[in-house]
C-alpha positions as CSV (number, residue, x, y, z in Angstrom):
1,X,-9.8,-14.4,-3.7
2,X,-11.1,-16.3,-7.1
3,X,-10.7,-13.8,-9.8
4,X,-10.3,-16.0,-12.7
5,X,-14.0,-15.8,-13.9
6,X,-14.4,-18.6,-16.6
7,X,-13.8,-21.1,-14.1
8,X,-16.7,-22.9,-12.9
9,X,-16.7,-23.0,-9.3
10,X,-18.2,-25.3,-6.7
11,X,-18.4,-23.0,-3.2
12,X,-20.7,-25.9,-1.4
13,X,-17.4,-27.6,-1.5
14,X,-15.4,-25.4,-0.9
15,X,-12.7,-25.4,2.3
16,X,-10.2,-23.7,4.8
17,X,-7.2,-24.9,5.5
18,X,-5.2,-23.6,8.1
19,X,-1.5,-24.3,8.8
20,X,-0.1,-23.3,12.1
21,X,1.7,-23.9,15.3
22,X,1.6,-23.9,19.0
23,X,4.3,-22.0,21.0
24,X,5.5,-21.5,24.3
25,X,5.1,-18.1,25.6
26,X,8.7,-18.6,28.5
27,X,10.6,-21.0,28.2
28,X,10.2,-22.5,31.6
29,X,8.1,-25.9,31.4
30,X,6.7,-27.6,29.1
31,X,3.8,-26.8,26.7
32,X,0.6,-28.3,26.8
33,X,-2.4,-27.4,24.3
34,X,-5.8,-28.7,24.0
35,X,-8.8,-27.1,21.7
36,X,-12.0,-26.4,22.4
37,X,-14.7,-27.9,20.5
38,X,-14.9,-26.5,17.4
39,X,-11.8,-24.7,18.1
40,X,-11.3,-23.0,14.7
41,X,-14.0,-21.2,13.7
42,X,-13.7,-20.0,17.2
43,X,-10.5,-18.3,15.8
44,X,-12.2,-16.2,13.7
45,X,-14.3,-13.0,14.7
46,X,-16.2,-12.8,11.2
47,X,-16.3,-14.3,7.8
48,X,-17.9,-12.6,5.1
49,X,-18.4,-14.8,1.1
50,X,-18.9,-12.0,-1.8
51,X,-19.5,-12.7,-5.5
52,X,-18.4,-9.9,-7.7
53,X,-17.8,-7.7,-4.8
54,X,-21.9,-8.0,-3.3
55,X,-22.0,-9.9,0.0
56,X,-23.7,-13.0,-0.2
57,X,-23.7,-14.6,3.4
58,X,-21.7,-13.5,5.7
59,X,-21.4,-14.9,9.6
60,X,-20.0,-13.0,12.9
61,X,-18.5,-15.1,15.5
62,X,-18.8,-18.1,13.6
63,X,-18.0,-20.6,16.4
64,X,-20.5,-19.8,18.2
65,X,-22.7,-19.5,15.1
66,X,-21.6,-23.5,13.9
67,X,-21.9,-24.7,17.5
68,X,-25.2,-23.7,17.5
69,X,-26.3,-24.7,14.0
70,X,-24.7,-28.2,14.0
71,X,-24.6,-29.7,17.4
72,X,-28.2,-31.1,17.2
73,X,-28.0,-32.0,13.6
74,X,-24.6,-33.6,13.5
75,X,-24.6,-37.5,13.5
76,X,-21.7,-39.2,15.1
77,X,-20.0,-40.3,11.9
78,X,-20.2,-36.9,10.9
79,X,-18.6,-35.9,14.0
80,X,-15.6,-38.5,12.9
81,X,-14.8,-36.7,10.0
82,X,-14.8,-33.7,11.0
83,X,-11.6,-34.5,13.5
84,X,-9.3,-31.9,11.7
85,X,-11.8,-28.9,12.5
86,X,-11.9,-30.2,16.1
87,X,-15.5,-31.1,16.1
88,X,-15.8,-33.1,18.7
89,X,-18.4,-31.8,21.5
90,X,-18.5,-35.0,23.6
91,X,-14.6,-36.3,25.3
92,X,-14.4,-39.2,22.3
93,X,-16.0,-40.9,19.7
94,X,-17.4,-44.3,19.8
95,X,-16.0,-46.1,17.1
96,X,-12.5,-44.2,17.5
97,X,-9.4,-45.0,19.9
98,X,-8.6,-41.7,20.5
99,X,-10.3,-38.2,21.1
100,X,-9.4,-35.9,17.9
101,X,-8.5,-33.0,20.6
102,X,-5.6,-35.5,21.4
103,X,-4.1,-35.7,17.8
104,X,-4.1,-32.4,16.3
105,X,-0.5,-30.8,17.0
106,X,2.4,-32.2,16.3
107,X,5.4,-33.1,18.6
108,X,6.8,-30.3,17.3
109,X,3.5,-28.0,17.6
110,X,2.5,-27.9,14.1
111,X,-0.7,-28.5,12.9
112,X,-3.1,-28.3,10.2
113,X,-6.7,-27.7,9.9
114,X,-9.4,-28.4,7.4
115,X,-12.9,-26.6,7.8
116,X,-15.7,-26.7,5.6
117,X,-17.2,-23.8,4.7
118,X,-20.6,-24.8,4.8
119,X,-20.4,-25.7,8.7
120,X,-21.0,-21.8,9.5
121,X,-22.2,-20.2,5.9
122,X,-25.6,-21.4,5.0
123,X,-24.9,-20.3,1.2
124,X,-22.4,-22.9,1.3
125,X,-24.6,-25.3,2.6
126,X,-27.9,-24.4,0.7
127,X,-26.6,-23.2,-2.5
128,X,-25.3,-26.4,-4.2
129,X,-24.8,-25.4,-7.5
130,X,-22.1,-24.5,-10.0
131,X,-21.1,-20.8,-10.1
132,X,-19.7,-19.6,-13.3
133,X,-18.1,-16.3,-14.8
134,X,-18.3,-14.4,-11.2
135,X,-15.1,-13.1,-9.1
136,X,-15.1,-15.4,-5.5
137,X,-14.0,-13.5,-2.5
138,X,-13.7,-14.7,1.2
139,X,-12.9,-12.6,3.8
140,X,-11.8,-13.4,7.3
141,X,-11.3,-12.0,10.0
142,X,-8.9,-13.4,13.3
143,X,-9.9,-12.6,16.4
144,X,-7.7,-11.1,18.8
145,X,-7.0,-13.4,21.1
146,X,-6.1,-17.2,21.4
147,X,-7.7,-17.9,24.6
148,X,-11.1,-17.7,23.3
149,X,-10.0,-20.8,21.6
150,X,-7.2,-22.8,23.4
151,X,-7.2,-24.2,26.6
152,X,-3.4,-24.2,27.2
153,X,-1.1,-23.9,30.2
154,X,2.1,-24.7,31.1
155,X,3.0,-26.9,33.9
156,X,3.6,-24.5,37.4
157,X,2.5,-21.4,35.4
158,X,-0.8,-19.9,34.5
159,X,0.8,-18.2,31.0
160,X,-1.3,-20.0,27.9
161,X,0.7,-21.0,25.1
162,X,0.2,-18.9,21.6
163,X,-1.4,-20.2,18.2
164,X,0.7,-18.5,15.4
165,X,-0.9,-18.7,12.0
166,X,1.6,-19.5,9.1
167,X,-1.1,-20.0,6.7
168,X,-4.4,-19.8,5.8
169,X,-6.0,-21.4,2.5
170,X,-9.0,-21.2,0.5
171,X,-9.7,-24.2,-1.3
172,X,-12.7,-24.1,-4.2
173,X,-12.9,-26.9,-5.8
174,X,-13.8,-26.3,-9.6
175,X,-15.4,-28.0,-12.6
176,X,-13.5,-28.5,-16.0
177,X,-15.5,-28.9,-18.8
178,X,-15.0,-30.4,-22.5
179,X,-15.1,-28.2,-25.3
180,X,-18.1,-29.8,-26.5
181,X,-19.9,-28.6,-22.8
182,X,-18.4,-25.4,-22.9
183,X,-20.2,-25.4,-26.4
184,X,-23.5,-25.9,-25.2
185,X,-23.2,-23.7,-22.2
186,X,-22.3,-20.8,-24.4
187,X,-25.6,-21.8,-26.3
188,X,-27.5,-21.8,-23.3
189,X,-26.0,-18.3,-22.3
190,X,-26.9,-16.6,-25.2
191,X,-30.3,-18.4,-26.2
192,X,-29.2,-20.8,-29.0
C-alpha cells in the first residue's frame, strides 16, 4: 500500500518482488525444484490494483490470465528478460547458455523474483501515465497450494518440495519534481 498522496507515482512501472525459498518436505533425499512457465503469477489466486480504495483492474488466476495474454505477443528478447519471473515457455532461449528455469534457486534454495505488473494488469500496461495525489493499493492473494506452480520431487519419493514466502514487495517507482514543476502543476490544478 502507497498512502503517501503527494507523491507522483508511475504504476506502468511498477513491480513485485518476491523473496523466498525452496524446502524439503523429509529429510530423506535430496531436493530438486523446477518452475513452470510463468511460475509466479501462477502463485497467486487473484490480484486486485485500487486507487483511493475503488478497484481499478483487477485479475483472477493471473497465470493463466498472463500466459494467455503474452505468449503470442512476447518476442524472444522479451522472453530473455523476463528470466526472473520464469518466463520462459519454450526449454531455452537462443542467444542464452542456459534455460532461466535452471538458475533461479540458490544452492541453498533461496530465490528472488521480479514480476512486472503490467504482464497480467492491463491498467498497468495501458495506463502509462503519472498518477498524482491518490492512495495506491495492491492486493494479492496466494493460492493454496505450491504444486499448481512447482514441479518438484525428491529423488525415490513422490513428496514435492514447499515454496515458503519470506517476502513479498511492491515496488512503484515515482517521479520527483523541482519546486519550480511542482509550481506549475499546482497552477495547472487550480486553473492559473
Amino acid at each position: 500500500m502507497i498512502q503517501n498522496k503527494d507523491t507522483f507515482a508511475v504504476p506502468c512501472e511498477s513491480t513485485i518482488i518476491m523473496e523466498g525459498k525452496a524446502i524439503k518436505t523429509s529429510e530423506s533425499g535430496r531436493t530438486s525444484a523446477n518452475f513452470i512457465n510463468n511460475a509466479y503469477a501462477f502463485s497467486f489466486s487473484e490480484i486486485r490494483y485500487e486507487i483511493n480504495e475503488v478497484l481499478v483492474d483487477s485479475v483472477r488466476h493471473p497465470g493463466i490470465a498472463s500466459t494467455m495474454k503474452n505468449m503470442p505477443l512476447l518476442s524472444a528478447e522479451e522472453r530473455a528478460l523476463l528470466h526472473y519471473a520464469v518466463w520462459s515457455p519454450f526449454e531455452s532461449v537462443a542467444h542464452l547458455d542456459y534455460s532461466p528455469k535452471e538458475v533461479l534457486i540458490d544452492a541453498d534454495g533461496s530465490f528472488v523474483a521480479w514480476i512486472p505488473l503490467k504482464l497480467f494488469l492491463p491498467f498497468a500496461e495501458d495506463h502509462r501515465r503519472i498518477v498524482a495525489g491518490v492512495k495506491h493499493e495492491l492486493i494479492v492473494t496466494r493460492t493454496r497450494a505450491d504444486d499448481d506452480y512447482l514441479l518438484s520431487r525428491e529423488e525415490g519419493a513422490a513428496t514435492p518440495s514447499k515454496i515458503e514466502i519470506q517476502r513479498i514487495v511492491w515496488r512503484m517507482p515515482h517521479v520527483n519534481l523541482s519546486d519550480g514543476g511542482k509550481m506549475h502543476m499546482y497552477n495547472i490544478l487550480n486553473g492559473w
